[in-house]
C-alpha positions as CSV (number, residue, x, y, z in Angstrom):
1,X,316.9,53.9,160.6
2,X,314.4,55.0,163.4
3,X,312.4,52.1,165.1
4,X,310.5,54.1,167.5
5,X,309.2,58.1,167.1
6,X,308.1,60.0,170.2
7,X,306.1,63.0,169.4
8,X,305.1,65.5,171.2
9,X,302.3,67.8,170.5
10,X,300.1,70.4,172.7
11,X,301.6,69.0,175.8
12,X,300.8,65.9,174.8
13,X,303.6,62.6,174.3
14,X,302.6,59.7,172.1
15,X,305.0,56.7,171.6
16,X,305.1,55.4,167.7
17,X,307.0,52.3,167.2
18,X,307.6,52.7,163.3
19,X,310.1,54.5,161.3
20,X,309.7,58.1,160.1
21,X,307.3,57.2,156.9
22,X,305.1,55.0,158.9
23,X,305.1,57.4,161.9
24,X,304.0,60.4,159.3
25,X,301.1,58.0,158.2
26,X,299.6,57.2,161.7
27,X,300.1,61.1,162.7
28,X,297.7,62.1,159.9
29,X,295.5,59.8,160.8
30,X,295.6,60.9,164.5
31,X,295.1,64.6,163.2
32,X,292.1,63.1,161.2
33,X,290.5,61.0,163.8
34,X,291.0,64.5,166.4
35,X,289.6,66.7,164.0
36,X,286.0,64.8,163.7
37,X,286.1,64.7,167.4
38,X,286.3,68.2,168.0
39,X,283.5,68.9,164.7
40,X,281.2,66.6,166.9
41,X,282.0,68.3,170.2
42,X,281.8,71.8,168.3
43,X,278.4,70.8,167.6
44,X,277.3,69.3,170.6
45,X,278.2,72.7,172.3
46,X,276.8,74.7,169.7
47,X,272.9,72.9,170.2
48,X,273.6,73.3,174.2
49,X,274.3,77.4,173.5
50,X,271.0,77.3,171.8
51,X,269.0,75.6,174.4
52,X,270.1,77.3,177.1
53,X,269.6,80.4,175.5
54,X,265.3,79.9,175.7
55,X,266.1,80.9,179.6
56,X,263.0,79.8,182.0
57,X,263.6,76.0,180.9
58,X,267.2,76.0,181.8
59,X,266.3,77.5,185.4
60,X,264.0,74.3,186.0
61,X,265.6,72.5,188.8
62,X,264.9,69.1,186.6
63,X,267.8,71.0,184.0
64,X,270.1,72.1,186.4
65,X,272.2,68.7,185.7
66,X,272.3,70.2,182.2
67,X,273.0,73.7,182.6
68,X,276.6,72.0,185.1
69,X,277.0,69.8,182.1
70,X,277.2,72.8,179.7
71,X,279.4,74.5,181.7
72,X,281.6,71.8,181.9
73,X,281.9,71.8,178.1
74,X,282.6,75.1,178.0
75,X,285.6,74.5,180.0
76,X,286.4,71.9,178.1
77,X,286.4,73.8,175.1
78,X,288.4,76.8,176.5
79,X,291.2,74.2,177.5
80,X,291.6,73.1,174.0
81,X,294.7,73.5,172.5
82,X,294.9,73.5,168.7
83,X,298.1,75.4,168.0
84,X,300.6,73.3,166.8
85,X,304.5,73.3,167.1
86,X,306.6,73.8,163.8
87,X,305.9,70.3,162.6
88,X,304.4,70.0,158.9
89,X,301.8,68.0,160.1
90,X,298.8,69.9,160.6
91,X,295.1,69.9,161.5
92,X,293.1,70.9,159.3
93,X,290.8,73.5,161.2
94,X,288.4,74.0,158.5
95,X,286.9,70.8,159.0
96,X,285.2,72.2,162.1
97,X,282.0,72.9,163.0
98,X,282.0,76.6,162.1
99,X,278.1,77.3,163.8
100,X,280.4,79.1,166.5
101,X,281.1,82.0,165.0
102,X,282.7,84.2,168.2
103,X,283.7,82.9,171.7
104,X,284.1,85.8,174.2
105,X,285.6,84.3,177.8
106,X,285.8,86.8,180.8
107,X,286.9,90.0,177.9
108,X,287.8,93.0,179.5
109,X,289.4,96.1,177.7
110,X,290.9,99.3,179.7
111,X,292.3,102.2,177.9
112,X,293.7,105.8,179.9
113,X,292.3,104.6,182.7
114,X,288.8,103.8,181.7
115,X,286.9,100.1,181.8
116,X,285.5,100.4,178.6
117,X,284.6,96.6,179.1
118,X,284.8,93.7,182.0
119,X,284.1,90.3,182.5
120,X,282.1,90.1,179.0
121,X,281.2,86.5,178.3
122,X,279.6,85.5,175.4
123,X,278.9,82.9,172.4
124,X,277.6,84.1,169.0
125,X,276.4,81.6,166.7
126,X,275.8,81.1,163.2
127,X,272.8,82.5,162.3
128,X,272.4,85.2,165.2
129,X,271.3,88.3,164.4
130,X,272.3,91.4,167.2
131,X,271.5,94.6,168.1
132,X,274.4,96.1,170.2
133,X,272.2,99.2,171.6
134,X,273.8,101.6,174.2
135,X,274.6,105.7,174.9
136,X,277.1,107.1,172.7
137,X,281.3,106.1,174.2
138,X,280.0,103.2,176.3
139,X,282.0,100.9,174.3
140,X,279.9,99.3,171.3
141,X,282.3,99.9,169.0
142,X,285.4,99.0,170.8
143,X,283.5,95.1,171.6
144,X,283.1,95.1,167.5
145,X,287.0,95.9,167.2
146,X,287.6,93.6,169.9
147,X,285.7,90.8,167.9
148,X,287.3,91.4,164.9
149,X,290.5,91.3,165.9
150,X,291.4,94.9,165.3
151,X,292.0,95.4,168.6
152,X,293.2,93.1,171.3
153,X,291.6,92.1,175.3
154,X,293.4,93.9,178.0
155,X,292.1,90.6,179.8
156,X,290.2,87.4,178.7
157,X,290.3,85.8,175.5
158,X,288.4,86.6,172.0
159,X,288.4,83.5,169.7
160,X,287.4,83.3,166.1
161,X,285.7,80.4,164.5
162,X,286.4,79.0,161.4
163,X,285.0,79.2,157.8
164,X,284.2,83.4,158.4
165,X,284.5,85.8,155.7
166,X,283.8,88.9,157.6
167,X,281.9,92.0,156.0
168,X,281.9,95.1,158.2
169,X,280.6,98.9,157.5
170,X,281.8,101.2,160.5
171,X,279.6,103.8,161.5
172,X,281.7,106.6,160.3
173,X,280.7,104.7,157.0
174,X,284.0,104.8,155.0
175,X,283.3,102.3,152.9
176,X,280.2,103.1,151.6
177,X,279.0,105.3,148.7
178,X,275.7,107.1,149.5
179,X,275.0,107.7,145.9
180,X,274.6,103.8,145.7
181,X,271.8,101.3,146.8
182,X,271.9,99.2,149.7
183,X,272.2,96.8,146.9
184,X,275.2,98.2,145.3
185,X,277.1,99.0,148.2
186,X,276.5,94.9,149.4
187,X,277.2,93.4,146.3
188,X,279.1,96.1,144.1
189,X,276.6,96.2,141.4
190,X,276.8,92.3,141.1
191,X,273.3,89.5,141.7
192,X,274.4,87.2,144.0
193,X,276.6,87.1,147.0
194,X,278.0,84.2,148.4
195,X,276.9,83.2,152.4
196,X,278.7,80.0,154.1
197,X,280.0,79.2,151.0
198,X,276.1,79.1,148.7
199,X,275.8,81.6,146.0
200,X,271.9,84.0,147.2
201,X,270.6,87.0,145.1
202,X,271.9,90.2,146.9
203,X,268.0,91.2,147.4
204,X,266.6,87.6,149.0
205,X,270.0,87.8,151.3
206,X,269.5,91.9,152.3
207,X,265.6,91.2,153.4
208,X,266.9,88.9,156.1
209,X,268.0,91.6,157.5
210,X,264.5,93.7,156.6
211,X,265.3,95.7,154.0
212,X,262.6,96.1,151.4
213,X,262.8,94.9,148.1
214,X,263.9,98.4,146.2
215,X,266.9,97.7,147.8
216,X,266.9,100.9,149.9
């Protein structure tokens, strides 16, 4: 019987002096303890994004310790590593933050020649609402592949958060029936639609994005 487990994980090597049963116990509780740091660093970064994001404030040479401090967490955050090996132990990413809803680090994508993107950084958040607004073949539509994972970086990294049910109409509008309401083509005929995981009436959750209320 084992008296000692070493375990490594993510690059990481921890010493447990138990047997296997004991050792399973503590490495859940490890994974626990991890995942609420991570939650409280997720939103620590996610009220920094926000802040720095009202511009002139965060150019103040008083903020300037704040603005490095940010970009340290940043790093920090990029260097995370949160894949695990083929152990049954696992994290359990849901218990994340989730206000981060895309990280975009340094993105570039190049196809026949042609820099449709470079050096795109970026951090949406839960709650932003974007206009991407450009000529036509600039690449709009290739960033939205890009952040839905539909297409992959040529360089840089895109990274999903957690908790997203994604609902996209292209703008060749495939999936939409123009017989139907805005309503109806949302909800599929149905009152409510569900939004981070809270049941809203299809009309109260459309006029957050302006719509009127006959649903057209």
């Amino acid at each position: 019987m084992a008296t000692r487990i070493v375990d490594l994980d993510r690059g990481k090597l921890v010493s447990y002096p138990s047997n296997y049963d004991k050792y399973l116990e503590e490495k859940a509780e490890d994974l626990r303890v991890e995942a609420l740091q991570n939650e409280l660093f997720d939103k620590k970064l996610a009220q920094e994004e926000v802040w720095i994001r009202q511009g002139i404030k965060a150019r103040r040479t008083r903020n300037e310790g704040r603005v490095r401090a940010l970009k340290a967490l940043r790093e920090e955050r990029r260097n995370r590593r949160e894949v695990q090996g083929t152990a049954k132990i696992q994290i359990d990413n849901t218990a994340r933050s989730g206000k981060i809803v895309f990280e975009v680090e340094n993105a570039g994508y190049e196809i026949g020649g042609r820099t449709l993107l470079k050096n795109f950084s970026t951090t949406i958040l839960r709650g932003d609402k974007i206009a991407l607004i450009g000529a036509n073949g600039i690449g709009k539509t290739t960033l939205i592949k890009l952040l839905l994972g539909e297409i992959q970086p040529t360089s840089g990294s895109v990274r999903c958060g957690t908790k997203l049910e994604v609902a996209y109409f292209d703008q060749y509008r495939v999936d939409l029936d123009p017989e139907k309401t805005v309503m109806d083509n949302v909800a599929d005929g149905k009152q409510d639609v569900e939004v981070n995981g809270v049941k809203r009436h299809v009309l109260g959750y459309l006029q957050d994005f302006l719509f009127r209320q006959n649903g057209r």
